[in-house]
C-alpha positions as CSV (number, residue, x, y, z in Angstrom):
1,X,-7.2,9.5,12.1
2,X,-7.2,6.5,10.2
3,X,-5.1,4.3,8.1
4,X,-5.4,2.7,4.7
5,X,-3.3,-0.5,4.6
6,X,-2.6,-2.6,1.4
7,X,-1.1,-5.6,2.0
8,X,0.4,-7.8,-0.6
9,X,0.6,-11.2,0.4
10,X,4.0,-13.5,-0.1
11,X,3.4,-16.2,-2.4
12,X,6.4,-17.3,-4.2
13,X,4.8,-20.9,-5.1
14,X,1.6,-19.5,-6.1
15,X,3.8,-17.7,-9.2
16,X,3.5,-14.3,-7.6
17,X,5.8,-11.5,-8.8
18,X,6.6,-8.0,-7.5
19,X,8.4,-5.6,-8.7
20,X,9.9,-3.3,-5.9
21,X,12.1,-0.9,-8.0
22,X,9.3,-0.5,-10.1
23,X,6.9,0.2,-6.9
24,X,9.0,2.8,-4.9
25,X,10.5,4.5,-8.0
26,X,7.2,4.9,-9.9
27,X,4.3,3.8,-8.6
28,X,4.4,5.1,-5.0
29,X,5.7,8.5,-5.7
30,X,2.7,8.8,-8.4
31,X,0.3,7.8,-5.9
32,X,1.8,10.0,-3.4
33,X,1.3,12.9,-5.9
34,X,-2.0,12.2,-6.9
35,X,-3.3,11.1,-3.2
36,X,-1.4,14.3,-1.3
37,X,-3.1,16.6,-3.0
38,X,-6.2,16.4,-0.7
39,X,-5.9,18.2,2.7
40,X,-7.1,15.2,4.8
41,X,-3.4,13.5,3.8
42,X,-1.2,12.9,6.5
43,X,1.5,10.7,5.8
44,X,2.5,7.5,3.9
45,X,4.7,4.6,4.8
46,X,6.1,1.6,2.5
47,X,7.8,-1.3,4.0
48,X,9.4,-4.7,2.3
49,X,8.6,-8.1,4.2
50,X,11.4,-9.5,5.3
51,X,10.8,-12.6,7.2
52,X,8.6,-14.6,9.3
53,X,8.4,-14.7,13.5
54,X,10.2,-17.6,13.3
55,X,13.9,-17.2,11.9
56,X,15.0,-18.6,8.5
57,X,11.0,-18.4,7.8
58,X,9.2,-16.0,4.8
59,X,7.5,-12.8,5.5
60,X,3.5,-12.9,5.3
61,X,3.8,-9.7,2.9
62,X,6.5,-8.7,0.2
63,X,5.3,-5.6,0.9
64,X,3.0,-2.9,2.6
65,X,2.0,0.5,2.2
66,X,-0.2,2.4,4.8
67,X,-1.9,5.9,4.2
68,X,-2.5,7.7,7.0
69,X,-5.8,10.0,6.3
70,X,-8.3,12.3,8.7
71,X,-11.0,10.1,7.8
72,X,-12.5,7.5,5.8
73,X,-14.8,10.6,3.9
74,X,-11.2,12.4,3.3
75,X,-9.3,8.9,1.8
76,X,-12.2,8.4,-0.6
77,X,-12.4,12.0,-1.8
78,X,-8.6,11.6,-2.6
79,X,-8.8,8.0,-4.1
80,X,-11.8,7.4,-6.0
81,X,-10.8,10.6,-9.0
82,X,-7.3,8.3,-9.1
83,X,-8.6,4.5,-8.8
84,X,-8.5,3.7,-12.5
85,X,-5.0,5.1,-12.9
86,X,-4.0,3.6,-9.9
87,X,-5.6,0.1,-10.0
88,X,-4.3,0.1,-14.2
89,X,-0.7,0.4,-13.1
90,X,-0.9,-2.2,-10.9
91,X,0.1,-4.9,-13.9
92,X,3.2,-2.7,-14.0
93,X,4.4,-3.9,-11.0
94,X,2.5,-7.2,-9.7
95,X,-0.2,-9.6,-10.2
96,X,-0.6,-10.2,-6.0
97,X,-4.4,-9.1,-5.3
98,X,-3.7,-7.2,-2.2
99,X,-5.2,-7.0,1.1
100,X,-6.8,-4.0,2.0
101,X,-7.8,-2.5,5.3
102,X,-9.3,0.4,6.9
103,X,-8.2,1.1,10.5
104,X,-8.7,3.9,13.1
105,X,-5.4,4.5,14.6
106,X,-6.3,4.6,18.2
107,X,-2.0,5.0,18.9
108,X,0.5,6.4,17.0
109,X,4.8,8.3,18.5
């Protein structure tokens, strides 16, 4: 199993913006319809930053989403038919680059 995180990094004074109503009430469930189609989906998870390890202190993200997928063969066969409409909503909702990564879940209750 593995899992697609995309990390948006928290950068207030950099002039980032994100739109979470806008990402949870259209974007995500549009990329959960496109992306759950394929059989190797397994689950998606979405979570808001909310602070640092330290109190009082900002979270490193504003937000991240993580696929969960068989494989990497199975997330690209979903993705790649989707990227443009996917990557061209992105203005809708933020102008952070994100951070992506692909991990093998070694762990998961």
């Amino acid at each position: 199993m593995i899992r697609v995180s995309i990390l948006y990094p928290n950068n207030p004074d950099q002039g980032s913006r994100f739109n979470m109503s806008y990402y949870i009430d259209t974007h995500m469930p549009m990329s959960i319809e496109l992306l759950s189609a394929h059989s190797g989906f397994k689950g998606v998870s979405v979570e808001r930053g909310l602070g640092g390890a330290q109190p009082g202190t900002e979270a490193t993200y504003v937000a991240l989403c993580h696929f969960l997928f068989t494989s990497v063969a199975d997330f690209m066969a979903a993705f790649t038919p989707h990227a443009a409409t996917l990557q061209n909503d992105m203005p809708n909702y933020t102008n952070i680059e994100p951070v992506i990564q692909i991990n093998e879940v070694l762990i998961s209750l």
